[in-house]
C-alpha positions in Angstrom: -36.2 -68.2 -64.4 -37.3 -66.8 -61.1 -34.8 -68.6 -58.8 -31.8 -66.1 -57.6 -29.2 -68.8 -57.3 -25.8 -69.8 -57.8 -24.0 -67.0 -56.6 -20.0 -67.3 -57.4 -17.7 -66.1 -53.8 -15.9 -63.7 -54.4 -13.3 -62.3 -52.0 -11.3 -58.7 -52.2 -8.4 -56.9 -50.9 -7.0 -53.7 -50.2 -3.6 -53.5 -50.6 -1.5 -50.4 -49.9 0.3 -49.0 -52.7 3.3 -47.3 -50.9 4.6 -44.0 -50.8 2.8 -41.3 -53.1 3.2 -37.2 -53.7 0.3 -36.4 -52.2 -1.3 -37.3 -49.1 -4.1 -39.9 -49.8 -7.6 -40.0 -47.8 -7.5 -42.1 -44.5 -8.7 -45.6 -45.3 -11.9 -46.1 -43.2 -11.0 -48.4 -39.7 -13.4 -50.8 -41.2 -11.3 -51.6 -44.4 -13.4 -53.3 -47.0 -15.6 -50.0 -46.5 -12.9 -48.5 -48.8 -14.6 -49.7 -52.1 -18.3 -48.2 -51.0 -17.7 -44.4 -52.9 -17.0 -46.7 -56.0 -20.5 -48.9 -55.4 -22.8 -45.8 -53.8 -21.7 -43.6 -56.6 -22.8 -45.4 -59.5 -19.5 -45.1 -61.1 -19.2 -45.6 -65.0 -16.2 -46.4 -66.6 -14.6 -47.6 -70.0 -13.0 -50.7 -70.5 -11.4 -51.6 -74.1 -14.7 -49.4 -75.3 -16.9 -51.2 -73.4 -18.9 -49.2 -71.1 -19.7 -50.4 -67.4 -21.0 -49.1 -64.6 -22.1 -49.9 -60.9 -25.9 -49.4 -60.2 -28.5 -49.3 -57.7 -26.4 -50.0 -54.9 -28.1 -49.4 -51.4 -27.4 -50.8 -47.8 -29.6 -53.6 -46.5 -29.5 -54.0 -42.9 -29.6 -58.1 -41.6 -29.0 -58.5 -38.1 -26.5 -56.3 -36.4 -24.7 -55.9 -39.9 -25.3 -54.8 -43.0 -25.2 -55.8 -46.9 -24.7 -53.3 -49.8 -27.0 -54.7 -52.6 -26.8 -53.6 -56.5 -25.5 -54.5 -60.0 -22.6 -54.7 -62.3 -23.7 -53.7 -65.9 -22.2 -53.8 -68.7 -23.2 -51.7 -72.2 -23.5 -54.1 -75.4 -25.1 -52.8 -78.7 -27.9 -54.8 -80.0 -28.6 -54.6 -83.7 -32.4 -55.0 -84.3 -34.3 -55.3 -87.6 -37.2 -52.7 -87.3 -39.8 -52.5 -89.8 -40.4 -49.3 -91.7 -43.6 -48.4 -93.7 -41.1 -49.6 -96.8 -38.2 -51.7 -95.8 -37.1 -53.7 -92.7 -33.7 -51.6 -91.5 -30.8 -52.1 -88.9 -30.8 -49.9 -85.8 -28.4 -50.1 -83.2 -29.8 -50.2 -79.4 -28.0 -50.3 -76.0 -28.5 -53.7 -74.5 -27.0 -53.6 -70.8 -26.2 -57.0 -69.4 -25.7 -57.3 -65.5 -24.8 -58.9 -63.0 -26.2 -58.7 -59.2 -24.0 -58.5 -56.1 -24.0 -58.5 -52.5 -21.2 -57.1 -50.7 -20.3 -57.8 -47.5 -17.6 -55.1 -46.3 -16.9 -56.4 -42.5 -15.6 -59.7 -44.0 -14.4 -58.5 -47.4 -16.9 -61.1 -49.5 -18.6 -60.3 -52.5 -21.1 -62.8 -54.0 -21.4 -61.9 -58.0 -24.4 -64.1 -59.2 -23.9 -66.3 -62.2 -24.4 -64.5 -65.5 -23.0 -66.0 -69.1 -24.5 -62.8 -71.0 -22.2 -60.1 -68.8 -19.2 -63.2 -69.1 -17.2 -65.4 -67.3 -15.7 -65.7 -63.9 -12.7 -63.8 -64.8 -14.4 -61.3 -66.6 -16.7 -60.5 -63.5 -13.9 -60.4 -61.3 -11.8 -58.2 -63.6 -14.6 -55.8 -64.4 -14.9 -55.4 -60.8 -11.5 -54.2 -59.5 -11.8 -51.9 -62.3 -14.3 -50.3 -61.6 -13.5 -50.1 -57.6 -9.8 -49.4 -58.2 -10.8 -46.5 -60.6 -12.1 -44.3 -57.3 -9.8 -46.4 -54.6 -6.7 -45.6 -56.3 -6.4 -41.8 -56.5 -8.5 -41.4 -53.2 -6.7 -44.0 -50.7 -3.3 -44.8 -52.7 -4.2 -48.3 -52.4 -5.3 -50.8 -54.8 -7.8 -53.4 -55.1 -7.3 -56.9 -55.6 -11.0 -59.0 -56.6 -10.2 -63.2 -56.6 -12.8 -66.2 -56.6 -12.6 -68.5 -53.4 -10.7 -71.3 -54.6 -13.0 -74.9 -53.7 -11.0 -76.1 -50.4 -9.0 -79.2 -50.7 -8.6 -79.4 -55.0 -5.4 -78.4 -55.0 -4.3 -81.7 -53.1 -7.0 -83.9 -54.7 -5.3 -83.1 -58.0 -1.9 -83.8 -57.1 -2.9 -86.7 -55.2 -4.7 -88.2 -58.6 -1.7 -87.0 -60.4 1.3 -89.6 -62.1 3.6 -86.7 -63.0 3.5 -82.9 -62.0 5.3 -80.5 -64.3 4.6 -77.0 -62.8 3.3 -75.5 -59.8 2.5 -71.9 -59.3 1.0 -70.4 -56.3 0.2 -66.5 -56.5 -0.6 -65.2 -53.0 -2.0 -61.2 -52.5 0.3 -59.5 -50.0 -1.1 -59.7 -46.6 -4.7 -57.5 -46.4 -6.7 -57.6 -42.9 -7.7 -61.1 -43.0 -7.4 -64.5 -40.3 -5.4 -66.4 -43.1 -3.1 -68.8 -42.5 -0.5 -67.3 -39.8 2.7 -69.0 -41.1 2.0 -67.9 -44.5 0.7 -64.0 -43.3 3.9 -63.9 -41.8 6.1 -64.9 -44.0 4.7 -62.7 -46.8 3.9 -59.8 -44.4 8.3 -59.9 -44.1 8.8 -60.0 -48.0 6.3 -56.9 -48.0 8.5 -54.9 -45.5 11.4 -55.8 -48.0 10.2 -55.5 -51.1 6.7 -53.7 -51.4 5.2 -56.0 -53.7 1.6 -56.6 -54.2 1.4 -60.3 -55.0 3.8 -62.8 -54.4 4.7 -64.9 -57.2 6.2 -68.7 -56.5 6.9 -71.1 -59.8 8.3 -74.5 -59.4 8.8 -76.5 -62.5 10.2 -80.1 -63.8 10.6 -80.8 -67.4 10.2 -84.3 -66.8 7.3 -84.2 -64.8 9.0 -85.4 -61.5 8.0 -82.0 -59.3 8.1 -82.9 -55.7 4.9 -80.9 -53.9 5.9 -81.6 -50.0 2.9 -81.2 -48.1 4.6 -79.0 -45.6 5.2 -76.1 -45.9 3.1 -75.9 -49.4 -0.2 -76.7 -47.3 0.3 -72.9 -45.2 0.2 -71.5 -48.9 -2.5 -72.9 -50.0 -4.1 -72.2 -46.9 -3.5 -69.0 -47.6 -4.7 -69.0 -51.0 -7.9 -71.1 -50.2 -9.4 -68.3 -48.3 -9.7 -65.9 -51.5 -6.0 -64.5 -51.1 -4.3 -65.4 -54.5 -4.6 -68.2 -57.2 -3.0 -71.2 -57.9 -2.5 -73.9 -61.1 -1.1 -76.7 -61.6 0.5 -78.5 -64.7 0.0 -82.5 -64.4 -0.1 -85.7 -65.8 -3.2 -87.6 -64.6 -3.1 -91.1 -63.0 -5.7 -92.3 -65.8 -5.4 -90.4 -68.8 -1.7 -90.3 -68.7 -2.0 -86.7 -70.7 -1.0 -83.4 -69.7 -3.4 -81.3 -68.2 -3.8 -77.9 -66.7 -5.5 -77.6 -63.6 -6.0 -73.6 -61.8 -8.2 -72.3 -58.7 -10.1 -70.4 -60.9 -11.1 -73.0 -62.5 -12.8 -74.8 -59.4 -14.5 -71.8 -57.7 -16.9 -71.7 -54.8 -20.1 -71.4 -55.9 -22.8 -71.0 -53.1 -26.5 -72.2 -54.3 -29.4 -70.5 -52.7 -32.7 -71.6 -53.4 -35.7 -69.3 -52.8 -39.2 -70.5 -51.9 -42.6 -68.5 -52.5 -42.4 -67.5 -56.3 -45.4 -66.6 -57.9 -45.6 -69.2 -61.1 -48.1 -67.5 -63.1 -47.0 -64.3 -62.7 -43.6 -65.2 -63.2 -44.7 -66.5 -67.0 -46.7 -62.8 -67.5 -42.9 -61.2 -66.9 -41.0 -59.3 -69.3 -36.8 -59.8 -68.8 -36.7 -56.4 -67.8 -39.7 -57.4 -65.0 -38.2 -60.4 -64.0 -34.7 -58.5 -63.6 -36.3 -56.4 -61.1 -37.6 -59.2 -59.2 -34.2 -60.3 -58.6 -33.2 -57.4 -57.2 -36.0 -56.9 -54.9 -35.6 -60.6 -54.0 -31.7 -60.4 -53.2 -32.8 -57.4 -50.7 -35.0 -59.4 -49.1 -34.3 -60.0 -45.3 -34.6 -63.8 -44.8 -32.4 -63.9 -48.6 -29.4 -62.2 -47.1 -29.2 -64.2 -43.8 -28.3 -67.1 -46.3 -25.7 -65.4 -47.3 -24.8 -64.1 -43.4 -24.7 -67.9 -42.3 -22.3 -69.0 -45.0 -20.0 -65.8 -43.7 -20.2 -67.4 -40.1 -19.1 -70.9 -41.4 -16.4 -69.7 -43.4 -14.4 -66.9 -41.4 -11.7 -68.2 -39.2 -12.7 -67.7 -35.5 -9.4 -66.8 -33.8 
């Protein structure tokens, strides 16, 4: 413990839902400020009977800008043997599990740190856009899209190292505010004028493992997709193994290590979970802590 590292990137979208019966709010100029009434508000919400809820969020000036700092918690029950004057008996006890994040609304990034307790990748993700979508939705008529940031350059590595390809699928959010790929903004801002979809959905396939993946035009989509804006996977044969594997962007997420100096050892040991949980927090507010996470920003937004 006492490290805050290994934060997973996280990027959203707003996507607009389309015509509604009653007039929605304005969606803020700045548009990743949409999700802040879900984050300020400490929303709580139901999922499958689990209970979550955003908490502690509060806005952390660094620079010019600004970060919105809080958690993701999720309720578990804990059953705990407590001793009675006769017996040892069960009693159930809420056990919250979270999951810290820093939310950068100019650029649309969210960095969820790494939890196995509150769950996987996809469970972070998912638990997210719930929540958000459960205030964006009815306010703004426009929904909410939360994806990892694909690690650049393993989509080709794998079809590169691959014998036989049997499927490609590349899953691409309809065009949000973003400086993605031009060729592919375009071309998927058109389909939007037609059809009004929120993702765009393309599957190639060959039963016999002899898929042809041309690098142009594929290499605009997964452009695209490589800045947080969809998800792709891949079905292939590997040059070694010769065996069928499955390969997806979610699988090979960015994950963005910070290491943090000046941690009290020995009072770190005296620390209770619920002490040491705090300490994170107060550490991931911390000034010269965020402009980690401001520099990464800078080398990853395209400069147009």
């Amino acid at each position: 413990m006492g490290n805050v590292k290994d934060f997973y990137v996280l990027r959203y979208f707003v996507v607009d839902e389309g015509a509604s019966l009653l007039p929605p709010k304005k969606v803020p100029d700045i548009k990743g400020e949409t999700i802040l009434e879900a984050l300020l508000s400490n929303t709580r919400w139901e999922t499958r009977g689990t209970e979550f809820q955003f908490i502690g969020f509060s806005k952390e000036p660094i620079d010019e800008e600004s970060f919105y700092v809080g958690k993701i918690a999720k309720l578990k029950k804990a059953h705990l043997g407590v001793e009675t004057s006769e017996d040892i008996v069960d009693q159930e006890a809420d056990d919250w599990k979270a999951v810290i994040l820093i939310v950068d609304v100019k650029n649309q990034f969210i960095f969820a740190r790494k939890n196995s307790k509150f769950g996987d990748l996809s469970h972070i993700c998912n638990s997210i856009q719930k929540g958000i979508n459960n205030i964006v939705i009815p306010e703004y008529n426009h929904k909410v899209f939360v994806e990892p940031l694909p690690s650049k350059g393993k989509f080709w590595e794998v079809v590169e190292n691959s014998e036989k390809i049997y499927k490609v699928e590349l899953v691409m959010i309809s065009p949000n505010i973003m400086e993605t790929n031009k060729t592919a903004r375009n071309a998927l801002s058109d389909m939007k004028n037609l059809f009004n979809q929120d993702k765009t959905r393309i599957i190639m396939e060959n039963s016999e493992g002899k898929l042809i993946v041309p690098y142009e035009p594929i290499d605009d989509y997964v452009d695209y997709i490589e800045e947080g804006e969809g998800r792709w996977e891949l079905v292939t044969a590997d040059n070694k193994t010769k065996k069928k594997e499955k390969y997806t962007s979610d699988g090979t997420p960015e994950i963005l290590d910070i290491d943090v100096e000046d941690i009290d050892r020995e009072n770190e040991k005296l620390m209770d979970n619920r002490q040491i949980e705090m300490y994170e927090v107060e550490m991931s507010k911390n000034n010269n802590f965020l402009k980690k996470f401001k520099r990464y920003i800078e080398g990853k937004v395209r400069k147009n």
